[in-house]
Structure formats: structure tokens, C-alpha cells
C-alpha positions in Angstrom: 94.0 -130.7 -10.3 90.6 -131.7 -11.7 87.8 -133.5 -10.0 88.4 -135.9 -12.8 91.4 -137.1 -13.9 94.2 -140.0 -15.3 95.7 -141.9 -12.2 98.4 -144.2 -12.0 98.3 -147.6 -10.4 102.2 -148.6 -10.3 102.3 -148.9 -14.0 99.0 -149.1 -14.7 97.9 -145.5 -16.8 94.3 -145.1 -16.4 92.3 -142.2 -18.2 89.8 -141.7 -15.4 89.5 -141.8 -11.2 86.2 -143.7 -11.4 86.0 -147.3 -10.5 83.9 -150.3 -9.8 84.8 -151.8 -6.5 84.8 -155.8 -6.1 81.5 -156.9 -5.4 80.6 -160.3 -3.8 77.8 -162.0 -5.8 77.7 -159.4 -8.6 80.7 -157.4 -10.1 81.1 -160.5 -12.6 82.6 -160.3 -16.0 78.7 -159.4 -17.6 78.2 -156.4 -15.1 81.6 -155.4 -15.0 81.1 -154.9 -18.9 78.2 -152.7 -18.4 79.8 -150.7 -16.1 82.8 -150.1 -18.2 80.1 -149.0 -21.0 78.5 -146.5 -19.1 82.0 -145.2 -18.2 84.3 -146.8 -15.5 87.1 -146.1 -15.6 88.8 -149.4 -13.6 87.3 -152.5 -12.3 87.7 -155.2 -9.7 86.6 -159.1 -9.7 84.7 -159.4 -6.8 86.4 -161.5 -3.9 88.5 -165.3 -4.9 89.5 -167.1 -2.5 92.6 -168.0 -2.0 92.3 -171.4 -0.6 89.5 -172.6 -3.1 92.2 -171.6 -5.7 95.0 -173.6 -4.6 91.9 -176.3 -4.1 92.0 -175.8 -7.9 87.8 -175.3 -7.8 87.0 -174.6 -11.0 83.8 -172.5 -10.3 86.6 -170.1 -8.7 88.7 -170.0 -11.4 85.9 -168.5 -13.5 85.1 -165.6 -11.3 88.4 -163.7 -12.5 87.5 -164.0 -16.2 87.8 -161.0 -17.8 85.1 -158.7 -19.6 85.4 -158.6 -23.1 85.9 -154.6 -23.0 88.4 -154.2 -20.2 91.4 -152.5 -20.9 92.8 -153.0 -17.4 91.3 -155.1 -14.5 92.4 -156.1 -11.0 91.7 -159.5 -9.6 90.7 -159.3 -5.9 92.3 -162.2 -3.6 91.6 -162.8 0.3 93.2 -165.8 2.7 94.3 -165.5 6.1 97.6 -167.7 5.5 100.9 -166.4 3.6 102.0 -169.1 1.4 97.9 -170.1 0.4 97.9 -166.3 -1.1 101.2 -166.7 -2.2 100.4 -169.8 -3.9 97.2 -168.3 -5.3 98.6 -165.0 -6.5 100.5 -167.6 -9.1 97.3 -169.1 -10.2 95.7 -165.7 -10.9 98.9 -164.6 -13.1 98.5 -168.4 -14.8 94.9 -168.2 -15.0 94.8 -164.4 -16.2 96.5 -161.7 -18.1 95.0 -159.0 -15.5 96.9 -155.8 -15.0 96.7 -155.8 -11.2 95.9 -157.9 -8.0 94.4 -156.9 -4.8 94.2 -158.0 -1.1 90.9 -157.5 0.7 92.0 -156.8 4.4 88.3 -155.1 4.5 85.4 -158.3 4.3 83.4 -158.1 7.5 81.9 -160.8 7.1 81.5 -163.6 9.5 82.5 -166.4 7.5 85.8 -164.7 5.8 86.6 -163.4 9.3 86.8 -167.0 11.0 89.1 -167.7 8.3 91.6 -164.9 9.3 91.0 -162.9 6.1 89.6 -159.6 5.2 89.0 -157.1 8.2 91.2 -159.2 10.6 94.2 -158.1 8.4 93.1 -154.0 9.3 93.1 -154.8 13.2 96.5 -157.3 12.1 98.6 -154.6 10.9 101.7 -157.0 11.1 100.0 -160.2 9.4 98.9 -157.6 7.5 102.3 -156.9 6.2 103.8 -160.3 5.7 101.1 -161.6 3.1 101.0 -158.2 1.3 104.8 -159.0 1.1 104.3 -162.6 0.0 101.9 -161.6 -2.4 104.1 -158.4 -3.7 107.1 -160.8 -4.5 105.0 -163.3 -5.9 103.7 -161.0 -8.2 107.1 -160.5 -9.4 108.4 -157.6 -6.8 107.2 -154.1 -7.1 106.4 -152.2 -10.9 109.4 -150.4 -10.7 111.2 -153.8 -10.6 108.8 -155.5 -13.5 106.0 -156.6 -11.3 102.5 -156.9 -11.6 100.5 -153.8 -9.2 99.2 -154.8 -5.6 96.9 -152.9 -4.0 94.7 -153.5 -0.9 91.4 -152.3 0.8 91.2 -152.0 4.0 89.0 -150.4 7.4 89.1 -147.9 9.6 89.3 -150.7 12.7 87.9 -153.4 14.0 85.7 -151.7 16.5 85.6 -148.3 17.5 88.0 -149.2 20.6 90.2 -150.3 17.8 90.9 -148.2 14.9 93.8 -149.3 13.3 93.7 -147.5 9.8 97.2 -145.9 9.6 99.4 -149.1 11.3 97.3 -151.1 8.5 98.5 -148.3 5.8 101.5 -148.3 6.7 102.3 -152.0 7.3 100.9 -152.1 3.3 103.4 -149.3 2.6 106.0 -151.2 3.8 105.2 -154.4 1.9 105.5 -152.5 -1.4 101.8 -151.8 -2.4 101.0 -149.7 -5.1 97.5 -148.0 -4.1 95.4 -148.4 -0.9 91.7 -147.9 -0.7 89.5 -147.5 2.6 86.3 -148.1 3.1 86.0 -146.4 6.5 83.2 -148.4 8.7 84.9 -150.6 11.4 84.6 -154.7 11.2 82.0 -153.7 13.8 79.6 -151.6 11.6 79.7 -153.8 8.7 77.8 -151.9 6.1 75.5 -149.8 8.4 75.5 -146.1 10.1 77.7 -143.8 8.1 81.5 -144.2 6.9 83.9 -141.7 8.4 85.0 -139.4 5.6 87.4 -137.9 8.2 89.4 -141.0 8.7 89.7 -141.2 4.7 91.3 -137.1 4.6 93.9 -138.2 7.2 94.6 -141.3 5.2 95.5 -138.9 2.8 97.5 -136.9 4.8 99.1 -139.8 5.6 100.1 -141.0 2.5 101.2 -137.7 1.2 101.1 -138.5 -2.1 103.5 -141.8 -1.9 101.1 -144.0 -3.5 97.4 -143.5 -4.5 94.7 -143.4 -2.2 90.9 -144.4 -3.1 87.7 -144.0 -1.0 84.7 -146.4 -0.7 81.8 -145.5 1.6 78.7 -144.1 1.1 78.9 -143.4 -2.8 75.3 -143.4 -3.5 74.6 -140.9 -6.7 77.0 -138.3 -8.3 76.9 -136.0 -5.8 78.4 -138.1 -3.6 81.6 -138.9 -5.4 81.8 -134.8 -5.9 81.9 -134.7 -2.5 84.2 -137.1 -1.5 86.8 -136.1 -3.9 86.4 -132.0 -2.5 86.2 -133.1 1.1 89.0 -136.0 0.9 91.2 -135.3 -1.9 91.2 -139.2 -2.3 92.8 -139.7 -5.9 89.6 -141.6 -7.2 86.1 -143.4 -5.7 85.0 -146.9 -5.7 81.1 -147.3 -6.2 80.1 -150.1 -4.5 75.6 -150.8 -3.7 75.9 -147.4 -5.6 76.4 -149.1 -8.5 74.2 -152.1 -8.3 71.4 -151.5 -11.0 73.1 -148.4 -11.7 76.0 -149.1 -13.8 75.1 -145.3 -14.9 76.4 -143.8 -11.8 79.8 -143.7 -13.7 78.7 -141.4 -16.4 76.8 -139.5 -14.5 79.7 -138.4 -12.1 81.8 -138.0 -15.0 79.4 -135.7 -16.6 79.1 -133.8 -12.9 82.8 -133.5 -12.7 83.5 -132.3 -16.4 81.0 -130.1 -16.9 79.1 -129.2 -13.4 75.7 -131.2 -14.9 74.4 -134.7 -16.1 71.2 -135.6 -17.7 70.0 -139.2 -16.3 69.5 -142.2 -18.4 66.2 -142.5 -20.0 64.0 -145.8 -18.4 64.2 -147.7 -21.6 68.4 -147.4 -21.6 68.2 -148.8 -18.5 66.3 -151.7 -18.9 68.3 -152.2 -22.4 71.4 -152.3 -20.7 70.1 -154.9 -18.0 69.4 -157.3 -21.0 72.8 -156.6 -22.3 74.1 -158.3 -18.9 71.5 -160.8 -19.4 72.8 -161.7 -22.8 76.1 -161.7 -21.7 75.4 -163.5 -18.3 73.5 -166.5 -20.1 76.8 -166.9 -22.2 79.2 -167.0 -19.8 77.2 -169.3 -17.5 73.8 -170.7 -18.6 70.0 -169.5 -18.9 69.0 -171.4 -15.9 71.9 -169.4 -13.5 71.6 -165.9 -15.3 68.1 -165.6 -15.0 67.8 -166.4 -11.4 70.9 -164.2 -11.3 69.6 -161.4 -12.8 66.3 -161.3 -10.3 68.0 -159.4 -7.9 69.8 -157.0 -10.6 66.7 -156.3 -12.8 64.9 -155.3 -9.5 67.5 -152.9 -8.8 67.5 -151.7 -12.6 63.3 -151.4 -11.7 64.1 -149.0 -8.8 62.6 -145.1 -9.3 61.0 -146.2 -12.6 57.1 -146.1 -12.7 55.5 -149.0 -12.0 58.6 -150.3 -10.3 56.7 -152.1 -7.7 54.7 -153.7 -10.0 57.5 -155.0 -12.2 59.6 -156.2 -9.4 56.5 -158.5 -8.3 56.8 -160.3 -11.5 61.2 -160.7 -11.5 61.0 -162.5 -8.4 59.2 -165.4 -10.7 61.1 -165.1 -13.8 63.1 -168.3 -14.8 64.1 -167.3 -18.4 64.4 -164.7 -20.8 61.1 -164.8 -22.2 60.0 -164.0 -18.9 61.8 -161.1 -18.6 61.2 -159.7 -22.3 57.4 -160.1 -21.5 58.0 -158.7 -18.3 59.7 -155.3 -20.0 57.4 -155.4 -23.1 55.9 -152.2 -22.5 59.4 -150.5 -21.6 61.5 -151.5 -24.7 58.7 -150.4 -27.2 
């Protein structure tokens, strides 16, 4: 089989095996968009919580919005407690018309871990299993039975002493997933050393083909995602940081796996299609919010240009879109 090519999520048809993985604080509607421009193929919400939807907070409620080019989305969810994420996977089929829901059983961070969600749910194979169950049904059973795709993400482990990938694949397997992705650092690593691409070919192996398997990790340019399909045979990546101020990373490594070659973007594309997620952010929130927002984006849009350090000195300050237009002058000429 191709490099490249159509996967199936449950009943989801998708034309492509390159996605946007759910991004805390920043894989919102107005970069989601971008990325599903420049090629995605598939795109996640970044993380809702489960309790601060059955809360009914409203500010929640408008992080699963969808872009107004997706085709197909999946809303991410994470809880630590079955009938909160059973409660809540409701609410996301109320609130939304998305095409697929997913369990993060991967966060490793501190404040998600206290509540018994994310990671905890790898090195809890069996808690694990009963919210991917409650979830499953209350999204209406499995596809083949008319229901709405679940998928999860999970670890390797929690710690090297703990590495508890396959009881957590298999525990999702049981509950009636439809695709499982691994990002494979432990809890303990968070987001540093390198992920262990060797722990994502025996998930493979694993699997054997029952449902789809997707790797995260260390997807950093085209290459990369080249790589990790050869050395893997994952069924599609999830860029991450990779595509942070890089939204381009998806045609790029669509280009690399048709044809053996990509061109890269030219500087003034690039800063064009951060004001398009400007635009897009100021209307879905409000000036004030999208242009402190879009500090931390438009630096990472700056990155490798010439001049970049320059530029990025002068984001840091900017509070509205003049700022940024004057900022850019020279580049959108």
C-alpha cells in the first residue's frame, strides 16, 4: 500500500492518513481551518473536559465548535469518572454534529492526572476499559450498530518500570473502539527525550489490522512522517508541536509521499495564512483574546524566516491587528 492513503475510522471514509492531533491551547476551530487548508486530512478539538461540560461552562462548550471547512472532525473528551464522560459524551452529540469522539488516556499533565484522567487511564488498563465502554454505548454502541466512532490516545506507560501499552490497547479493544493512537513517551517523560517508535511497530503487531493504529511522537518536518509510516506501518500520523506555526507540514508530507519531493511555502504564504487565523480567531472570539492569542502563533509562523528575531521582539507587544499588519508590512508587500 501507499505511504499515502484513504483510511477508515469506523464509518468515517477519509481521503488521506494525515492528521492534526488535539492540541491544548491551540488546535481551535481558526487553526484547525488552516490546517485543513494546507492539507489535513482529519482533525481533533483539543482536550474538553468532561466535568466542566456536565458543569454546563459555556467557554467549554465553545472549544468543540467546528471549522467552517471540516468535512469530518473528532471531539476529544477526558474525565477520570464513568458516568461524568458518559454524561458528557451526550452533550458533545447535543452540542455538535462531529463525526467522531475521542478519549485522551495520554495528558501528562499534573493537573489532568490528579483528576484521574489522561495517562492514569494507560497505567489503568481496567478503568481504562469501563469509561471507553460507557462512552462507546453512549455514543450509541459501535458503527457497525449505528454509532458515532470512538477512538483513544494513549502511552507507552506510566514510567519506564511501568509500561502498560498493550493491556491499555487491548482493554480499548475490548470496549469497542474504533482506532487507537499512541504517543509513545511514558507519563514520566512528558514531552521530553525521544518517543519509542519501537513500542508503536509492536502496537501494530498487536492490533493486526483489527482496527486502525495512528502514531504521534516526534513528527517534526516531512521526513519524519515518511519515516514513521516505513518504520511503523502505523495507518496514519498525528502532527502535534510539528504543526504549530506550520500548518504546512500537511502539504509538505503529502507532496513527499506522492511524489518523493515538496517545495516549501514561500515567507509571504506563511505570514498570509497566519492572518487568515487571525481573521478567523477575532470572529469567533474577539480582538482583544485573538491578538494576545495569536502572539505565541505568529512567533512560531516567524521561525526560520529572516529577520525572525527581530519580528518576534515586536509580537510579544502586539494587542491588535494593526499591530500585527504594521508588524508584517514589509513581508506581505
Amino acid at each position: 500500500m501507499a505511504l499515502y492513503h484513504p483510511v477508515k475510522i469506523g464509518n468515517i471514509e477519509l481521503k488521506g492518513n494525515l492528521f492534526l492531533a488535539p492540541v491544548a491551547g491551540y488546535s481551535d476551530s481558526a487553526f484547525r481551518s488552516v490546517c485543513i487548508e494546507n492539507g489535513a486530512c482529519f482533525t481533533y478539538t483539543e482536550m474538553v473536559s468532561a466535568e466542566a461540560l456536565v458543569r454546563k461552562n459555556i467557554k467549554t462548550e465553545t472549544l468543540m465548535a467546528r471549522a467552517f471547512n471540516e468535512k469530518a472532525y473528532a471531539v476529544q473528551i477526558f474525565g477520570g469518572e464513568c458516568d461524568s464522560m458518559k454524561e458528557a459524551t451526550h452533550i458533545v452529540l447535543e452540542k455538535t454534529n462531529c463525526e467522531c469522539i475521542d478519549i485522551n488516556c495520554g495528558c501528562p499533565v499534573a493537573k489532568i492526572v490528579k483528576s484521574g484522567a489522561g495517562s492514569v487511564l494507560t497505567k489503568e488498563p481496567e478503568l481504562l476499559y469501563k469509561i471507553a465502554k460507557a462512552v462507546v454505548e453512549a455514543a450509541g454502541g459501535e458503527p457497525k450498530d449505528g454509532g458515532v466512532p470512538v477512538t483513544v490516545k494513549i502511552r507507552s506507560g506510566w514510567d519506564k518500570k511501568s509500561i502498560t501499552w498493550k493491556e491499555a490497547a487491548q482493554a480499548a479493544l475490548d470496549a469497542g473502539v474504533s482506532a487507537i493512537t499512541i504517543h509513545p513517551r511514558t507519563r514520566a517523560q512528558g514531552y521530553e527525550g525521544l518517543s519509542d517508535w519501537g513500542i508503536m511497530k509492536e502496537l501494530v503487531e498487536f492490533i493486526d489490522g483489527r482496527i486502525p493504529v495512528f502514531g504521534s511522537g516526534d513528527l517534526f518536518k516531512p521526513e519524519d512522517a515518511k519515516r514513521m509510516l516505513e518504520q511503523t506501518g502505523v495507518d496514519g500520523v498525528m502532527f502535534a508541536r510539528g504543526a504549530m506555526g506550520n500548518p504546512f507540514i500537511f502539504k509538505d508530507a503529502t507532496s513527499l509521499l506522492t511524489t518523493g519531493e515538496y517545495e516549501p511555502v514561500p515567507v509571504e504564504y506563511r505570514i498570509k495564512t497566519g492572518f487568515a487565523e487571525l481573521e478567523r480567531l477575532v470572529k469567533e472570539t474577539n480582538e482583544k483574546h485573538a491578538c494576545m492569542e495569536m502572539r505565541k502563533r505568529f512567533a512560531a509562523y516567524s521561525k526560520g524566516i529572516q529577520n525572525g528575531a527581530a519580528l518576534r521582539a515586536q509580537i510579544v507587544h502586539a494587542s491588535t491587528v494593526k499591530d500585527y499588519t504594521d508588524i508584517f508590512s514589509s513581508l506581505l508587500k
